[in-house]
N, C-alpha and C positions, 0 to 999 in steps of 0.2 A: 599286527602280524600274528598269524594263528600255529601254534607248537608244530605244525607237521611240515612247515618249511624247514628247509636249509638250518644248520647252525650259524645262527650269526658270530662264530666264531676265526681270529686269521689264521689260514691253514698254513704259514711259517711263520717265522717271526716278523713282524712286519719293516719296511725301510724307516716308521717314526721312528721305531726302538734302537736301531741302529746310530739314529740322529740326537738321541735320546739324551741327556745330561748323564754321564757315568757315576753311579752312588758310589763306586767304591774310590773314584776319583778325590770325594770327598768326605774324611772319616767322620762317621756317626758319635756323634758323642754320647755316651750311657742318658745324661739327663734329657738330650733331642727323643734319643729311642724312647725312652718310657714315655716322652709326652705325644709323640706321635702317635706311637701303638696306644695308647688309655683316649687320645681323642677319636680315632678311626674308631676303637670298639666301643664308643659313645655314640657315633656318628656327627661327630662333631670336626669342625674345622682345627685342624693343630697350630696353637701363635707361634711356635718356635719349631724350627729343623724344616722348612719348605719345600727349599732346596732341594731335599730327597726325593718331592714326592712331584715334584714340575716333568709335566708333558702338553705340549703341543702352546698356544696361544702366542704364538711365535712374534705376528702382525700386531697383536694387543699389545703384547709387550714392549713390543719395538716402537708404540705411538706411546704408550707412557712416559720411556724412557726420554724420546724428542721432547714432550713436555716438561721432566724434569732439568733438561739441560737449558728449556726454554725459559724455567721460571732463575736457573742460575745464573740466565746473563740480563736477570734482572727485570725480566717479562713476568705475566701472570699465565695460568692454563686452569680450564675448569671441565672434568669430563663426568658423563652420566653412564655410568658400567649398569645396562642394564641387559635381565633376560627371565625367563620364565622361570618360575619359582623350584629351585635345588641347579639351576644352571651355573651356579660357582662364585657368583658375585661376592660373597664373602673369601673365599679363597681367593680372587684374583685382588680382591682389596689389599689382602694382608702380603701379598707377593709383590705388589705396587707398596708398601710398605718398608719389605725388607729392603725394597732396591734404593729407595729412596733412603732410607737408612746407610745402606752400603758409600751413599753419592755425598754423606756427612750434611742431610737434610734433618731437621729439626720436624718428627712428626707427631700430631694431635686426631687421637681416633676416639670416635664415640656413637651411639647408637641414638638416631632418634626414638622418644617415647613419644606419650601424650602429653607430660611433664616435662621434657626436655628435645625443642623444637625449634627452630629459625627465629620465630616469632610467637612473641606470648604479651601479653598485660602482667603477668600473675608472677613472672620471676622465671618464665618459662626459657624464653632465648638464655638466660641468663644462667641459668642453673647447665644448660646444653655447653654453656660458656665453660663453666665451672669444670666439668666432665674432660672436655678438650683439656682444658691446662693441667686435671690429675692425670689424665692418659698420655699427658705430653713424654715422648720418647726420643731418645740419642743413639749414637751408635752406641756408646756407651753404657749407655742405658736405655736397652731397648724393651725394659717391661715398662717404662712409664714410671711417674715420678722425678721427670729433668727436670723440670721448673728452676729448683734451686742451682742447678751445676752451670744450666744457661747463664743464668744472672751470674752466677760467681766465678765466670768463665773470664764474663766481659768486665766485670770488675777488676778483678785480681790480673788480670793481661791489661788493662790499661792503669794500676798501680804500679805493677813492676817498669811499665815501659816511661812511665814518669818519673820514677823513680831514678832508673836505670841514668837517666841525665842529670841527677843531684838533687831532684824535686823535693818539695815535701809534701804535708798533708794540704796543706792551700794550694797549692799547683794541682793537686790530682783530684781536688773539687773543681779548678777551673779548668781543667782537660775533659771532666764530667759533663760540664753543663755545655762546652765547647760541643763532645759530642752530640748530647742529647738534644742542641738548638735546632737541629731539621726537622726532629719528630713534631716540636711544635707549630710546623702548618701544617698539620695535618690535623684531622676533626679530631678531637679528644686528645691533642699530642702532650698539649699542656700539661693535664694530669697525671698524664703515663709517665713524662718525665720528669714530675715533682718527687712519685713516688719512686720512682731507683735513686732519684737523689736521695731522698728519707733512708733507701738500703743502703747505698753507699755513705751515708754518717754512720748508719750503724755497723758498717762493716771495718770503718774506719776506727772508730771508737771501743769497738767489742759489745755492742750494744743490742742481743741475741733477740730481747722483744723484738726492739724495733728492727732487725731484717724478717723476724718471722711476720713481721705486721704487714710489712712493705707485700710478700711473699701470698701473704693471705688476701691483699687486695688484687694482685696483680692475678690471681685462681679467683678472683669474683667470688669472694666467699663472704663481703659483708654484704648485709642488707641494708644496712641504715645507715644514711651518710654522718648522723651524732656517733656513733661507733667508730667511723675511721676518723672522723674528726679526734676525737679524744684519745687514739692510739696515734696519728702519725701525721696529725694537724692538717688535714688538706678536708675539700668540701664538698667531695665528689666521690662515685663509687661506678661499676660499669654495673650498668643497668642494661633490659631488656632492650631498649631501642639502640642500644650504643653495641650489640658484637658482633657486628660483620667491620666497623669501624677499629673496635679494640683488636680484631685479629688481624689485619692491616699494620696495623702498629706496630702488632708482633715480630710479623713479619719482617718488618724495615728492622725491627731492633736486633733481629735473632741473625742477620747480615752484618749486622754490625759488631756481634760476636763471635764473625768468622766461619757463621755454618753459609752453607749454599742457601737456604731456604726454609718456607715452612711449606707442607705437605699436611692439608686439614682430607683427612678421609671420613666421611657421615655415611652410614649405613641405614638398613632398612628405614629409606626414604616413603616406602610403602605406607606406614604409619599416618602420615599427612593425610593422602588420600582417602583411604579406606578403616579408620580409628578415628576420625576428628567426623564428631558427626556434624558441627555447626559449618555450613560454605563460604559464611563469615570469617571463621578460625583457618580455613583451607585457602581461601582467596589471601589474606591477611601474611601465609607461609609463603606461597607463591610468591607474590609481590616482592615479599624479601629474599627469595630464591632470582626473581627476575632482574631484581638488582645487582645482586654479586654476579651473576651471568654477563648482563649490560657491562661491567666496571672492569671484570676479566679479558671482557673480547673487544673493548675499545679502548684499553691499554691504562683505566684507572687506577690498577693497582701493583704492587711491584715485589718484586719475588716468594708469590702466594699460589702453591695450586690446591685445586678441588678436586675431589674424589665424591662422589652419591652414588649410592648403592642401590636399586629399586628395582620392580620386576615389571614387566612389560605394560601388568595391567597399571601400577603407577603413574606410568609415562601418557599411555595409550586411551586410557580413559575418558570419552567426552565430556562424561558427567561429574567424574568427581579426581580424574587425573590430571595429571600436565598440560595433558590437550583439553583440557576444559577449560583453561586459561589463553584465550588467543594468543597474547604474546611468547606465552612460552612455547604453545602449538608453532607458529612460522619460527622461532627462531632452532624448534630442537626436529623439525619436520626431517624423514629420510632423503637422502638426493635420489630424485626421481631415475637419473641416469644409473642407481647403484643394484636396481632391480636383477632378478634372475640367479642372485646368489654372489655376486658381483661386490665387493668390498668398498667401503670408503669409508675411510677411518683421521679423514678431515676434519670431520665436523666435532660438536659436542659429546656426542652418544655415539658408545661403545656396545654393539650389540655382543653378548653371548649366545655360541652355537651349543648345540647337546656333544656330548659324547660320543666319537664312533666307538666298535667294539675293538677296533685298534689300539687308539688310546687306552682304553679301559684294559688291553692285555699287558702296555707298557707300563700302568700306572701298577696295577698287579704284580709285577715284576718288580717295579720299585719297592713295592712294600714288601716282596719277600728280602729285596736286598735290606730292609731295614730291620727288620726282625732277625736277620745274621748280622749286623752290625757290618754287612762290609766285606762277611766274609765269605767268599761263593763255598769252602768248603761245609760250611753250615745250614745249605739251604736245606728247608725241608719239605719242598715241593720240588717236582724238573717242569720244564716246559709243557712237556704232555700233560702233566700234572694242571697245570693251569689253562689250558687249552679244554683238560677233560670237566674242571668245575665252571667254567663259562656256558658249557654245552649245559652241564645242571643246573645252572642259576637261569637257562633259556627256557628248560625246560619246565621248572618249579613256576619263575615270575613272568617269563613271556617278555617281550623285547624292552620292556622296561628294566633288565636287569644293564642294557647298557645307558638306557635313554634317562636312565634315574638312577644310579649304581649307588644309593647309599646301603642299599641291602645287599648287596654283593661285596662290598668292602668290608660290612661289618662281619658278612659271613667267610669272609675269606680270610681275616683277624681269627675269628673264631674259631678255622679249621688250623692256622696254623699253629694257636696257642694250645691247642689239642694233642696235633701232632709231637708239639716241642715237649707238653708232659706226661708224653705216653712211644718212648720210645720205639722204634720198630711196628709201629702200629700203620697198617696199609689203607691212606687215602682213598685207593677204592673204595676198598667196604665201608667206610664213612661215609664218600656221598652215596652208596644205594640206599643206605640206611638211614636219611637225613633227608627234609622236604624241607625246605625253606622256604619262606613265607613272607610277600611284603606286607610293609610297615604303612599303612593307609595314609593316602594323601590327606595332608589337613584342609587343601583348599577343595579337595572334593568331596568333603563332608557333606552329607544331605540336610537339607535344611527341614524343622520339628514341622511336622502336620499339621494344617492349619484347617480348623471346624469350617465348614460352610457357613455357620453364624457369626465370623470372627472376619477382621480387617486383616487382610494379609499384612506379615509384617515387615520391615525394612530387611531388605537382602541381607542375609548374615555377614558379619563381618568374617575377615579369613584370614588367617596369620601370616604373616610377611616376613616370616623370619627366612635368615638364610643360612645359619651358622650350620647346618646339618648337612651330611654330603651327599644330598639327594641325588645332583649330577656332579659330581668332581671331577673338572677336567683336567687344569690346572698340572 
């Protein structure tokens, strides 16, 4: 779109914003505000206070939610949030988080590397393993690190309720192992359930190694089965080929202490594809990706859903994507009838759309409501006000300033923390006097010149991150 068009800006407020979640509905906490406003003027996604800053994804939302209620009554769900690189895929993760959070779901969030992936020989699934169970989160504790309250939830609620009928320590080892007998049909249950037995002596006894031992196998944190042998007697440890099986376990266990579910979100799935240079190491992910897909949608697994984070080229890729793998090509393929703009949000994959400039007026409006914590007498922008810097973010970046708004948010942080330490000072003359400037695409970096005497060399690899607010829709 070339500057001398139209502003792509709404000439009133528009009917979203009307529709909009009200901030002041819900109060800003001093700790939400400072982390919201320090991650926007990062360009980074904010983990805490969301809620303030949600507009539109009404449909998505509404299919996650069915999922979570689906994995509550005991089913499994597995979905692929995928969209073009700064299309919100981490934002809409961490908002599939909160909620699931909110529904007293047990969540595990982690970021694929090259070092921590589905499948490895090297310790690789394993270490991805590890990650999940430090990142593991409660409503309670939703920065991560529940590991131990899980366990000690289910513990101490089935001590007291043994108790509660005159028990003693021998009755509430045999109401232990009574519970624990289902895990063992299940592949690996045997061990999982030796070691909460291990925590439950220690917890019985006061015996603070041995639960933190138990604790530390259960986080996949040894390497060598001589190691947990000689801390907690047992002859096994979860290794690489065992964590789509140990998360399974989880799962059945973390029901069994009363939460709804587990809720495992994997982000920049991108990684797989385009950072694993071997098709061996790629096929090898895949496979183990085709499995937990297979085991979710023909009912092998039980109150466990999936979250993958990835961007179109991930998915779409012949050669080194999703779609490079047949199986996973027919099984995550569009429905041919969903063409023309047409929704269906049936299947596994969840597409993300860009930004209109509507939402981006809403979402703007949210964040002045949060920089006043709430309070409209504080804003320090009006409507016109925000209407007139949309016009100049069209003008400076060109219709990327909606189709990719993480320079317009940052710059819109930055005028208003301007404003807030320079009193009486007129917005106007700030934007005449201010050009703002995007933040170059990483993935449309040019690739180094290549001599005519020289082997052209493998397409650059391109970063797959998403934590940045390139498009924030959300």
């Amino acid at each position: 779109m070339s500057h001398d068009q139209a502003p792509i800006v709404p000439s009133s407020t528009p009917a979203s914003a009307s529709s909009a979640p009200s901030v002041g509905a819900n109060p800003i906490k001093p700790r939400e505000r400072d982390a919201i406003l320090q991650s926007l003027r990062a360009g980074v996604v904010p983990r805490i206070g969301i809620r303030h800053l949600q507009v539109g994804r009404l449909d998505e939302v509404a299919a996650i939610l069915t999922d979570l209620n689906r994995v509550k009554d005991g089913s499994a769900s597995i979905r692929f949030i995928i969209g073009r690189y700064g299309a919100g895929k981490s934002f809409f993760l961490n908002l599939s988080r909160v909620a699931a959070l909110e529904q007293k779901f047990v969540v595990a969030q982690a970021d694929i590397t090259t070092d921590h992936r589905l499948h490895g020989s090297g310790g690789q699934a394993r270490a991805l393993y590890a990650e999940l169970m430090q990142n593991l989160a409660t409503k309670a504790k939703p920065d991560g690190g529940a590991l131990t309250s899980v366990v000690e939830r289910w513990v101490s609620d089935l001590d007291q309720k043994v108790r509660a009928t005159g028990g003693v320590d021998s009755d509430v080892v045999k109401a232990v192992n009574d519970q624990l007998k289902p895990l063992e049909d299940l592949v690996s249950g045997h061990d999982f359930a030796n070691v909460i037995g291990k925590y439950v002596e220690g917890y019985q006894q006061s015996k603070e190694l041995l639960t933190s031992s138990a604790l530390r196998w259960l986080r996949a944190e040894y390497r060598t089965k001589t190691e947990a042998k000689a801390d907690l007697g047992v002859r096994s440890i979860i290794e690489d080929s065992q964590f789509y099986d140990y998360l399974k376990l989880f799962a059945v266990f973390v029901r069994m202490a009363g939460y709804s579910g587990l809720l495992v979100n994997i982000d920049e799935m991108g990684v797989l594809s385009h950072r694993l240079q071997s098709s061996q190491a790629r096929n090898a992910n895949y496979e183990a990706l085709l499995r937990i897909l297979n085991d979710t949608l023909q009912g092998g697994a039980t109150g466990i859903g999936f979250l993958f984070g990835g961007t179109d080229t991930f998915l779409e890729d012949r050669r080194r994507g999703l779609f490079s793998y047949e199986a996973l090509a027919t099984r995550l393929a569009d429905n041919s009838f969903s063409a023309g703009g047409l929704k269906d949000l049936s299947g596994p994959v969840i597409r993300l759309a860009n930004l209109t400039p509507e939402e981006l007026f809403v979402m703007l409006r949210n964040i002045r409501e949060v920089f006043a914590s709430g309070d409209p007498s504080k804003y320090l922008i009006d409507d016109e006000g925000m209407k007139a810097f949309m016009v100049h973010c069209q003008g400076t970046l060109g219709a990327e300033y909606f189709r990719t708004p993480r320079d317009s948010v940052k710059g819109f942080v930055g005028l208003l923390s301007v404003l807030e330490q320079n009193p009486g000072f007129d917005w106007r003359t700030m934007l005449k006097s201010t050009k703002m400037e995007a933040t170059p695409d990483p993935e449309a970096e040019p690739e180094e010149p290549v001599s005519k005497s020289e082997t052209p060399p493998t397409a650059i690899v391109k970063p797959d991150r998403d934590d940045d607010l390139t498009s924030f829709k959300l």
